[in-house]
Structure formats: structure tokens, C-alpha cells
C-alpha positions in Angstrom: -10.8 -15.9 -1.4 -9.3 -12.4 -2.9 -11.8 -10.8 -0.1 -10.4 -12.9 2.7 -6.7 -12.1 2.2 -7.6 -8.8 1.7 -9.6 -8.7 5.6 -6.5 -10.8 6.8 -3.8 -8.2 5.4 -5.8 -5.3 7.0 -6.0 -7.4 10.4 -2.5 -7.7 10.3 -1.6 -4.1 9.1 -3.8 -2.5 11.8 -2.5 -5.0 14.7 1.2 -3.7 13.4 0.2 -0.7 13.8 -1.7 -0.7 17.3 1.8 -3.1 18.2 3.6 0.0 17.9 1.4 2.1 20.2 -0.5 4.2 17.8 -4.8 3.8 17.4 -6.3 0.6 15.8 -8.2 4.2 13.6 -4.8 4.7 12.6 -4.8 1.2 10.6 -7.9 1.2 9.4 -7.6 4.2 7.8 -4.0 3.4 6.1 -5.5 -0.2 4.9 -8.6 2.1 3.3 -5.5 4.4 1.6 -3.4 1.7 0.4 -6.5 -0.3 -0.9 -4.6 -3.6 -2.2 -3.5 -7.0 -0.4 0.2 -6.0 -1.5 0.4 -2.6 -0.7 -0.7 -3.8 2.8 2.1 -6.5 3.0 4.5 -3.8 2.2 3.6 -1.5 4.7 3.6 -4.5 7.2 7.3 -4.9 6.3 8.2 -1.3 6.5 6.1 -1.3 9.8 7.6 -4.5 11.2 11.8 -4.0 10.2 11.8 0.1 10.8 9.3 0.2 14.0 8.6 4.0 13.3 8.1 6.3 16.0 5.4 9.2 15.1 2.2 8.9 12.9 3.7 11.2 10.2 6.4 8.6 9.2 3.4 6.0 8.7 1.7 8.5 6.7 4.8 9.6 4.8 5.5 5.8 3.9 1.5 5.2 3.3 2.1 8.2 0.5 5.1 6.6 -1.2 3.4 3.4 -1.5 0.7 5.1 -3.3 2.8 7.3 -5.6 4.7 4.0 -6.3 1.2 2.3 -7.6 0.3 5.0 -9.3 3.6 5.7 -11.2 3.5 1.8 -12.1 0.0 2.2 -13.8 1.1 5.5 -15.5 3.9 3.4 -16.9 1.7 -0.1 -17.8 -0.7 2.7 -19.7 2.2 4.3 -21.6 3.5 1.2 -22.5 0.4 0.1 -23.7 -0.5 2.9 -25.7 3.0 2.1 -27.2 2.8 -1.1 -27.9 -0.8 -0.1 -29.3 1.1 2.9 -31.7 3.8 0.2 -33.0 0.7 -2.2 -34.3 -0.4 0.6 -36.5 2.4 1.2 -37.8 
């Protein structure tokens, strides 16, 4: 099921993508970046309400999704090791 609405979020990210003019390679190789169902979903929206223009703002927006996921999982592992820190104390 998980596999399937991951296919279906990249089918829809790369057909945004091709909607606005730029190669279906384009898509497949922002889906690959992005890696999750959700991170697709938000690029869809970004695609979908701010219709950019050049590749570079795809790729711009592709980047701050990722540093967005990855400064979330920096702070689930901080507060972890926190939460971990407090027991022992």
C-alpha cells in the first residue's frame, strides 16, 4: 500500500512538473531527491499554487524541502537523546 502511494505521488509530481513545460527527467529525478510520499505532496502544492517558471526554482524549493526533513530529524534525535539524559537522572 505504502509502495503504491508512493508510485502515485511520483506520477503526480512528475506530471506537475512536465504540466509546466519542463522534462518528465526533471520529475523523476526530484521524486528520487525528496524520497517520501509527503515531501512529494508538498512539492506538488508548491508546484501547483506558484507555477514556477525556470528549473532552478524547482530545485531551490526541492533543497528546502530536504533541509526541512532533515532539520526535523536533527531535532526528533536531540529531543530524544534529552528525554533519554532526563531518565538518568
Amino acid at each position: 500500500m505504502a509502495n503504491r502511494d508512493w508510485t502515485i505521488a511520483k506520477n503526480d509530481l512528475v506530471y506537475e512538473i512536465e504540466n509546466l513545460g519542463f522534462p518528465a527527467d526533471l520529475g523523476e529525478k526530484v521524486a528520487r531527491q525528496l524520497g517520501s510520499e509527503k515531501a512529494m505532496r508538498r512539492m506538488i502544492a508548491y508546484l501547483h499554487y506558484v507555477k514556477p517558471r525556470k528549473a532552478e526554482l524547482i530545485v531551490d524549493e526541492m533543497l528546502a524541502i530536504c533541509s526541512d526533513i532533515e532539520n526535523w530529524k536533527k531535532k526528533k534525535a536531540v529531543e530524544e537523546a534529552n528525554a533519554k539524559y532526563n531518565e538518568l537522572l
